[in-house]
C-alpha positions as CSV (number, residue, x, y, z in Angstrom):
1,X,-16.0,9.9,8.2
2,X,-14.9,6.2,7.6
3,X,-12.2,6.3,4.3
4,X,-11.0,2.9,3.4
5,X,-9.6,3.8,0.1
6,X,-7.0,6.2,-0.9
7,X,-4.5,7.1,-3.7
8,X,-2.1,9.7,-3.2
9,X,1.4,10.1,-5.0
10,X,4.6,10.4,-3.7
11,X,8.0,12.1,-4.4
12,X,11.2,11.1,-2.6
13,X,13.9,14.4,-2.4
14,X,16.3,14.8,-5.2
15,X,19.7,14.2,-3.9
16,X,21.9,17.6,-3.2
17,X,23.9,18.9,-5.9
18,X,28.2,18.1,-5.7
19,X,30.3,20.7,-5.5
20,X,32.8,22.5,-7.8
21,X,35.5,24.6,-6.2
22,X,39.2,24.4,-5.5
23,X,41.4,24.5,-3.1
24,X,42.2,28.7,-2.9
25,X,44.6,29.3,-0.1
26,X,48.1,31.6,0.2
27,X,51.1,30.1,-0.8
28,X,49.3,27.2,-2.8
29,X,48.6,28.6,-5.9
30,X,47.8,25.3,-7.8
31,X,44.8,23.8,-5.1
32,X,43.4,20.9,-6.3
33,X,39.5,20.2,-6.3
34,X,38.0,19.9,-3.4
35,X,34.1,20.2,-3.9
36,X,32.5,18.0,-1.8
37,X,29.1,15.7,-2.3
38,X,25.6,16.6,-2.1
39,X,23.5,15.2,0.9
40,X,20.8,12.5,0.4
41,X,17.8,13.8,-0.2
42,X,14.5,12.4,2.3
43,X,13.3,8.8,2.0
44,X,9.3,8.9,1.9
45,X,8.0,6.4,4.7
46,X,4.8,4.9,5.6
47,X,4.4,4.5,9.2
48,X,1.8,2.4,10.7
49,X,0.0,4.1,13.5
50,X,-2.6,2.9,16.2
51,X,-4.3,6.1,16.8
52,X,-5.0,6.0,13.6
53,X,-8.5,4.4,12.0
54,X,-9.4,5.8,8.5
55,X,-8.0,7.0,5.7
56,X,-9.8,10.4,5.4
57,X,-6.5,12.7,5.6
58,X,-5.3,11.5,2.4
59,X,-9.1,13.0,0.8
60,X,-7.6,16.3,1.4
61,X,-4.3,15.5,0.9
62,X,-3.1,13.7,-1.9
63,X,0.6,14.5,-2.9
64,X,3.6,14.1,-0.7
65,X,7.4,15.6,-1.7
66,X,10.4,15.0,0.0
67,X,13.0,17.6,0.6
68,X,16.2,17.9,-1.3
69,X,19.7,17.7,0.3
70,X,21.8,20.2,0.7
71,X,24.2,21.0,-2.1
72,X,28.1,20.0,-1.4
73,X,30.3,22.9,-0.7
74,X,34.1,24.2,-0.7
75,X,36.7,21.9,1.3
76,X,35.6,18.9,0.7
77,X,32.3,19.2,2.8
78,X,29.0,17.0,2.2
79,X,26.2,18.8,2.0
80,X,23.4,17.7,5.0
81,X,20.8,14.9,4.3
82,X,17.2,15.5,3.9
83,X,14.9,14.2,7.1
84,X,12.7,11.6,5.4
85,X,9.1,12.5,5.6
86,X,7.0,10.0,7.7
87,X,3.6,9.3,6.8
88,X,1.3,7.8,9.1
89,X,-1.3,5.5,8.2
90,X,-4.0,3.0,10.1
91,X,-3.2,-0.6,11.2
92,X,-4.1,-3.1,8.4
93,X,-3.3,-0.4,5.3
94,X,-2.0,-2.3,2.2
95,X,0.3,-0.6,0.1
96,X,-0.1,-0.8,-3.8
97,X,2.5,0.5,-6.7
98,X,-0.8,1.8,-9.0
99,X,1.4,1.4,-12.6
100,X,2.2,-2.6,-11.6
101,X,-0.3,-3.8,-9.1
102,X,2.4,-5.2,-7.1
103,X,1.6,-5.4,-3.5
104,X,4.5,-3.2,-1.5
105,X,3.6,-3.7,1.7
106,X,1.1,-5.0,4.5
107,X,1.4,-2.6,8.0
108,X,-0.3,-4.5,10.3
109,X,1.9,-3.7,13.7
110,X,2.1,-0.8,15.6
111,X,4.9,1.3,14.5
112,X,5.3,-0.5,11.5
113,X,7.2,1.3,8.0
114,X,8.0,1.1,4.9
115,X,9.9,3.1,2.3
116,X,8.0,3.8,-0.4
117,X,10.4,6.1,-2.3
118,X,13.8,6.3,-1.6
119,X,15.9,9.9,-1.9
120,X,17.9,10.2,-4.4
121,X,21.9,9.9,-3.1
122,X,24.1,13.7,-3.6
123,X,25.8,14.2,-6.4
124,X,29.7,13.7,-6.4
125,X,31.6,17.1,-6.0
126,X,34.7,17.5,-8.3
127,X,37.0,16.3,-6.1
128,X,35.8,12.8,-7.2
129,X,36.6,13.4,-10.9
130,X,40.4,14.5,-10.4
131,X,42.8,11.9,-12.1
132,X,46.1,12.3,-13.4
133,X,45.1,13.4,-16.7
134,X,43.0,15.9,-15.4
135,X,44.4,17.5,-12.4
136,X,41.6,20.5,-12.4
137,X,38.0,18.8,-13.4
138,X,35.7,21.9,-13.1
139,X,33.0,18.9,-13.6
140,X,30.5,18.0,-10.8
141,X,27.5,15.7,-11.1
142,X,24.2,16.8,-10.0
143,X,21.9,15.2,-7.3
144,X,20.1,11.8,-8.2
145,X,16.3,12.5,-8.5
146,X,14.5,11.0,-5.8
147,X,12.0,8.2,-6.8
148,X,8.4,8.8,-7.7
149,X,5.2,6.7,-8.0
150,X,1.5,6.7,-7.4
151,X,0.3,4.6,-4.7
152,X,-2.9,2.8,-3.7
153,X,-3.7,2.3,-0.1
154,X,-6.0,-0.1,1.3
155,X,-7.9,-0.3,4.6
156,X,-8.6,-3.7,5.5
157,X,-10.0,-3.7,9.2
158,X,-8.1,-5.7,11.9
159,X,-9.9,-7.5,13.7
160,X,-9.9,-11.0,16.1
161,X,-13.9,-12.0,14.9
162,X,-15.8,-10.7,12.4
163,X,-19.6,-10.6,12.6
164,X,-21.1,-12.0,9.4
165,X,-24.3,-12.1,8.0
166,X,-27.2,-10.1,6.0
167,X,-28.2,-6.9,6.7
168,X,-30.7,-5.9,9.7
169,X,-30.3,-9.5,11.2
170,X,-28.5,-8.1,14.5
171,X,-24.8,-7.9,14.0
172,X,-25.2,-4.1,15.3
173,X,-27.3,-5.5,18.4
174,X,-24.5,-8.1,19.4
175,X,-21.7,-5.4,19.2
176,X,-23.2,-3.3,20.9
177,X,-24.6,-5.8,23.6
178,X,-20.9,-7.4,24.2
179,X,-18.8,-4.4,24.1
180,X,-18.6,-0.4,24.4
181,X,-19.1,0.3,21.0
182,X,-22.2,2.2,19.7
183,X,-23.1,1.6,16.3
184,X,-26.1,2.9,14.8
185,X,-29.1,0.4,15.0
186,X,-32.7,0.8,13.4
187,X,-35.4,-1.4,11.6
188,X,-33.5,-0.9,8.4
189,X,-31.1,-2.4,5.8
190,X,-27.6,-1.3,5.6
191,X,-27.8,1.0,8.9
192,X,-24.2,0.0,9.2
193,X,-22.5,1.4,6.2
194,X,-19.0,1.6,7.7
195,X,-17.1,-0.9,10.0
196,X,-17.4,-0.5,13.9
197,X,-14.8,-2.2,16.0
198,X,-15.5,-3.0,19.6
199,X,-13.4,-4.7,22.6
200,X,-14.9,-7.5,23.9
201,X,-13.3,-8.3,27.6
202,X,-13.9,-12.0,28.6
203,X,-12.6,-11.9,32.1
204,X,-9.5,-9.9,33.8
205,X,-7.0,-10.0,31.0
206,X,-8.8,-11.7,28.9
207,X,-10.4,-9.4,25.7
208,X,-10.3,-9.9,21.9
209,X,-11.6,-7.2,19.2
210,X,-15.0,-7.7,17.2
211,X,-15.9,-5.7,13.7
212,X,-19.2,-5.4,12.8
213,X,-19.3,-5.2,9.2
214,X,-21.6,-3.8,6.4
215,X,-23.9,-6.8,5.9
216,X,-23.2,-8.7,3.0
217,X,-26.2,-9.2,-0.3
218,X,-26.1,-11.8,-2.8
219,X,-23.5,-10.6,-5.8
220,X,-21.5,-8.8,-3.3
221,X,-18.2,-11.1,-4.8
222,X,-19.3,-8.9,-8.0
223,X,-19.3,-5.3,-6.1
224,X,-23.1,-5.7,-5.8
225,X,-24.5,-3.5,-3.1
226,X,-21.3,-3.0,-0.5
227,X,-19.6,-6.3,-1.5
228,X,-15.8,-5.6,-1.8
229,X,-15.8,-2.8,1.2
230,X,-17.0,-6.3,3.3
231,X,-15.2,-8.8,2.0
232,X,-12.2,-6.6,2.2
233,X,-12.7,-6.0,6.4
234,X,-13.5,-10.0,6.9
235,X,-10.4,-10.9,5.5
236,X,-8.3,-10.2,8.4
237,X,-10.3,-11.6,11.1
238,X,-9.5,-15.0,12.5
239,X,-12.4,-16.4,13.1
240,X,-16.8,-15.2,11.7
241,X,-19.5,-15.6,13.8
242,X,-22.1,-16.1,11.1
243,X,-25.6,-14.0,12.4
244,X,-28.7,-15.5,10.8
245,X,-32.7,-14.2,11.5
246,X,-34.5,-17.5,12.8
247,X,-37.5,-15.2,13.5
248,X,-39.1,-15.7,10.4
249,X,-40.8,-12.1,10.4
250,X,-38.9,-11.2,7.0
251,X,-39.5,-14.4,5.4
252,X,-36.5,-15.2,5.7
253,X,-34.6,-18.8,5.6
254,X,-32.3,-18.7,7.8
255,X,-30.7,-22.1,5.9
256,X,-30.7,-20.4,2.9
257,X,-29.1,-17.5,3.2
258,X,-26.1,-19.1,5.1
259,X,-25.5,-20.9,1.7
260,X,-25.8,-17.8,-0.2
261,X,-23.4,-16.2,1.7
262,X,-20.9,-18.3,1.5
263,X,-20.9,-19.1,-1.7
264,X,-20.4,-15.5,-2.0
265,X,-17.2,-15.8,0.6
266,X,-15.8,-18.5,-1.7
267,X,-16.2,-16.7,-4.6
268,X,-14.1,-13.6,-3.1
269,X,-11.3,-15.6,-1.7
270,X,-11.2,-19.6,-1.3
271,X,-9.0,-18.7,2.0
272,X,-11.8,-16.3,3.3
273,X,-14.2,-19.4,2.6
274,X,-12.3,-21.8,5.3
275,X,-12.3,-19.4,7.9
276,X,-14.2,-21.3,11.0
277,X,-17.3,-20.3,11.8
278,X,-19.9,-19.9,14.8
279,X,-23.6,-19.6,14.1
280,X,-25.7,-17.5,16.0
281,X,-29.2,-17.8,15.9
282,X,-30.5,-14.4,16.7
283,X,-34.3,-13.1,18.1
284,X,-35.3,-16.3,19.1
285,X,-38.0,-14.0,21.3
286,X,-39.7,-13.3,17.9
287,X,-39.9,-17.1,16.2
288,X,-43.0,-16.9,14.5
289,X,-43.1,-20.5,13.9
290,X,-41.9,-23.3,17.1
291,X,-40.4,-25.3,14.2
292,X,-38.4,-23.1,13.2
293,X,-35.5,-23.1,15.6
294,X,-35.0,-27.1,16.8
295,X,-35.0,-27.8,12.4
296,X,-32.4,-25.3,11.9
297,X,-29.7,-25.7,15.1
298,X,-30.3,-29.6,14.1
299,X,-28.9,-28.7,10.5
300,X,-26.0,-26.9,11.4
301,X,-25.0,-29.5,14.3
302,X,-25.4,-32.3,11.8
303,X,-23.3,-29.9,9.0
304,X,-20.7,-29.7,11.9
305,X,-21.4,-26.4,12.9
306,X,-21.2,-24.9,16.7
307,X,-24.8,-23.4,17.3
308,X,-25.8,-20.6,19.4
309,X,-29.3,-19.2,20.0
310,X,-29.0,-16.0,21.2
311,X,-31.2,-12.6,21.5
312,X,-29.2,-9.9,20.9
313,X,-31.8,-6.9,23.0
314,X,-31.8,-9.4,26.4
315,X,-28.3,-11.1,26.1
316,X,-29.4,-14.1,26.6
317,X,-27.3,-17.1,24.5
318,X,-24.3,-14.0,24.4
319,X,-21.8,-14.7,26.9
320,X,-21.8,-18.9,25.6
321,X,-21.1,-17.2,22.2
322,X,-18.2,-15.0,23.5
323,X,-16.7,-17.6,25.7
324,X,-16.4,-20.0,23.0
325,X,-15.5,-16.8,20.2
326,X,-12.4,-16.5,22.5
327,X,-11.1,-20.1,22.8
328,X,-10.7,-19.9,19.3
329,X,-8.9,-16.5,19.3
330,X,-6.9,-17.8,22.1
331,X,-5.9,-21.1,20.2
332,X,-5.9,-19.7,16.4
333,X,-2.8,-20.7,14.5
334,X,-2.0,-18.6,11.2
335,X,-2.0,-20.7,8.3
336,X,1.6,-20.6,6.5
337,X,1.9,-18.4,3.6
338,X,2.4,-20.8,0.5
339,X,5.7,-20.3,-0.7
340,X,6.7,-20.2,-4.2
341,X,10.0,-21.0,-4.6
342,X,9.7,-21.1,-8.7
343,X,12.7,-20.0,-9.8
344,X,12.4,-18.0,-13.4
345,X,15.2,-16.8,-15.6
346,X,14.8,-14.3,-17.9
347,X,17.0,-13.3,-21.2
348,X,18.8,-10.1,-19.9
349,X,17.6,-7.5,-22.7
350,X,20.7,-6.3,-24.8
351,X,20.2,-2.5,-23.8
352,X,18.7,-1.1,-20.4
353,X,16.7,1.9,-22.7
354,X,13.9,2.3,-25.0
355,X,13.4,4.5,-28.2
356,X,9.9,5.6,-29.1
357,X,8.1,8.3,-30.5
358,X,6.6,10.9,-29.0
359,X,3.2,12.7,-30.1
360,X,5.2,15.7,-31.4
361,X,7.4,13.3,-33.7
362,X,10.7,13.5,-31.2
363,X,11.8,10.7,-30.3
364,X,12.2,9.2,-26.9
365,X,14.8,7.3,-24.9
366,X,13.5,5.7,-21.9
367,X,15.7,4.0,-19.3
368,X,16.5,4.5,-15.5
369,X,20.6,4.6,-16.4
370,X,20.3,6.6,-19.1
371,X,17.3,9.4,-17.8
372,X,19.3,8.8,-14.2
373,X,22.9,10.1,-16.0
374,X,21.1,12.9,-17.9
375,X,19.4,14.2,-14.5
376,X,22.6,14.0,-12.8
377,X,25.2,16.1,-15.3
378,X,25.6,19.7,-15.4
379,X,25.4,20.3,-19.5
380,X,26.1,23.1,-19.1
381,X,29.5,22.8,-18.0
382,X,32.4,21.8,-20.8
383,X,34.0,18.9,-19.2
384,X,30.5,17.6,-18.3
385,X,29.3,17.8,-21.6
386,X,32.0,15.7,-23.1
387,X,32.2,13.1,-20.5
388,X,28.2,12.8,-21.4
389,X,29.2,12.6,-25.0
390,X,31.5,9.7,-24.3
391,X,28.9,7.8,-23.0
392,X,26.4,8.4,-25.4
393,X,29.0,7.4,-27.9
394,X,29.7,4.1,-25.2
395,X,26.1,3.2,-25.3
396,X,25.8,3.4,-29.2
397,X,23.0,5.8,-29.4
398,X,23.6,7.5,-32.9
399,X,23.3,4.0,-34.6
400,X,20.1,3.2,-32.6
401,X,18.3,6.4,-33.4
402,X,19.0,6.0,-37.0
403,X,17.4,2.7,-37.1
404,X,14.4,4.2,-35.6
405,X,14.3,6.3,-38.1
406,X,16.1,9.5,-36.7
407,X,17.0,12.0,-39.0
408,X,20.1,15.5,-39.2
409,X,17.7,18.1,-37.0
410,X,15.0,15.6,-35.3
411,X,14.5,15.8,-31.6
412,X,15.7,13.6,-29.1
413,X,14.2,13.3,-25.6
414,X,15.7,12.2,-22.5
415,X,14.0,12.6,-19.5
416,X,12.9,16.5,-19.4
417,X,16.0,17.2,-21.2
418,X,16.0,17.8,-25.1
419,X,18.4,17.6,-27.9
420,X,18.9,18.1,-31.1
421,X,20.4,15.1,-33.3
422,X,23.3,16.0,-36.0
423,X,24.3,13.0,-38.3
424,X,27.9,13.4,-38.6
């Protein structure tokens, strides 16, 4: 099964917890702290692998969690750091955040990664918190949640020269003709619905890879018929060889769709649009007019195309096609990536949180500082609990929930921790 789409969410490991302990040993009797830090907890990684070709694993799996670290412990020893999880995915998979859009990463080589979430780092053990106006913190921060998102991954096939062209005008045939791969070929449309790569050797060292595509319908720049899954696969080939019936037994013209095609290619992507391209003029054995073939390689030449008759069953017009398919593989030069060097400043906001309300009436503080300190204290422990309050009292949060409104008794919510506001 041929999966080219997948989203699955992930969750980096929460940090270890630090340690609170002190320093118990005969003829000391006043230790100091000596908790130590929690370990970092595992980095989720997206590993490009060859061996790999779909996406179907991530249809029956669809979550990933990272392990914790370990928590700190006594004498000043750091707890051990979580093995980050490695996720392996197919060559050419494009890495989405799903809440921005933003494009994360393109894994294109062999062994190829990327961190998607990072651990969260180990909380600080006591020992951290010991100054000379408080020789004994019992305080100790928690570990940092690691981070969390939901992804969208994208399979865009890699390939040297993609085959392009309606359905059922021969792409299969070629493919199949030229190299080892067996795709599925009848007297049908659509009999490729998924992409079929096969090595094409020239001569002794000498070999470039060839996709054969879903063929491509007029709208398909709209989604009609299997538009996007195409247009998504040609993108990374270098160079199309553009397959068109000259046989005349659909009533087809040949000139015609060409045109529609591309139209179609430049309404997708204006780069996919510039991408050179061969003709092939395929089952020239079954022209059912004479005319037919010297009226259409003589418009393409004059349009400045390269022209190859060909019959895909026989082979005859092939290895011309291949040979020159593989000059231009062997001499393509990637276009540089425009650069925008745009600089834009933005008015730093004058707090890093949020207050909203929720649908039960509480109201919410959103913020990565402020949710990432709440996470990270022990509130249940006395010192902790006033250090907390002193930052609460730093970052002016009484006077900020009152303007929203917040009244004696109302609920305040932080991250999955929740409070209950006194006006004093």
């Amino acid at each position: 099964m041929f999966i080219d789409r997948a989203r699955i969410f992930v969750k980096a490991g929460d940090g270890g917890n630090g340690m609170s302990s002190f320093r118990r040993e005969k003829y000391v009797p006043n230790g100091g702290p000596n908790g130590g830090d929690g370990g970092k907890g595992a980095d989720i990684i997206l590993k490009a692998d060859r061996n790999i070709n779909t996406l179907v694993d991530f249809r029956y799996k669809r979550q990933f969690k990272g392990p914790a670290g370990e928590g700190g412990q006594s004498s000043n020893k750091y707890g051990r750091g979580a093995d980050n999880m490695i996720i392996p995915v197919p060559l050419g998979t494009t890495v989405k955040d799903e809440e921005s859009g933003k494009l994360m990463a393109d894994l294109v080589e062999d062994g190829q990664t990327y961190v998607v979430a990072k651990g969260g780092r180990g909380g600080r053990g006591n020992a951290h918190f010991h100054t000379s106006a408080n020789r004994a913190p019992t305080f100790a921060e928690k570990g940092e949640p690691g981070e969390e998102r939901w992804l969208q991954l994208e399979l865009k096939v890699l390939a040297d020269v993609g085959l392009l062209g309606y359905p059922s005008v021969g792409k299969s045939s070629i493919i199949r003709k030229v190299s080892s791969a067996k795709p599925e070929v009848a007297a049908y449309h659509f009999t490729t619905l998924t992409p079929v790569l096969g090595v094409v050797s020239v001569a002794e060292g000498q070999s470039f890879v060839m996709a054969d595509i879903p063929g491509l319908i007029e709208g398909a720049s709209e989604g009609v018929g299997l538009g996007h899954s195409f247009l998504r696969h040609v993108e990374r080939s270098n160079i199309l060889i553009h397959v068109l019936d000259v046989s005349g037994m659909e009533g087809r013209d040949p000139i015609e769709d060409f045109h529609t095609i591309n139209k179609e290619l430049a309404k997708y992507s204006e780069k996919l649009s510039k991408k050179p391209q061969l003709i092939a003029l395929n089952k020239i054995d079954m022209l059912q007019d004479e005319e037919t073939l010297p009226r259409v390689t003589k418009y393409f030449k004059d349009q400045g195309y390269e022209v190859f008759p060909v019959n895909a069953l026989t082979g005859e017009g092939l290895p011309d096609l291949v040979n020159r398919a593989w000059y231009y593989v062997e001499n393509y030069v990637p276009e540089p990536e425009a650069v925008d060097d745009t600089v834009i400043y933005e008015a730093k906001p004058d707090t890093d949180f949020t207050i909203t309300r929720g649908d039960d009436a509480s109201f919410i503080i959103s913020g990565a500082r402020i949710e990432k300190l709440v996470a990270m204290t022990n509130l249940e422990d006395e010192q902790g609990l006033r250090r907390f309050q002193k930052i609460w009292s730093y970052m002016d949060l009484d006077r900020r929930l009152k303007e929203r409104g917040c009244k004696d008794g109302d609920e305040v919510v932080i991250g999955e921790q929740r409070f209950t506001f006194h006006d004093l």
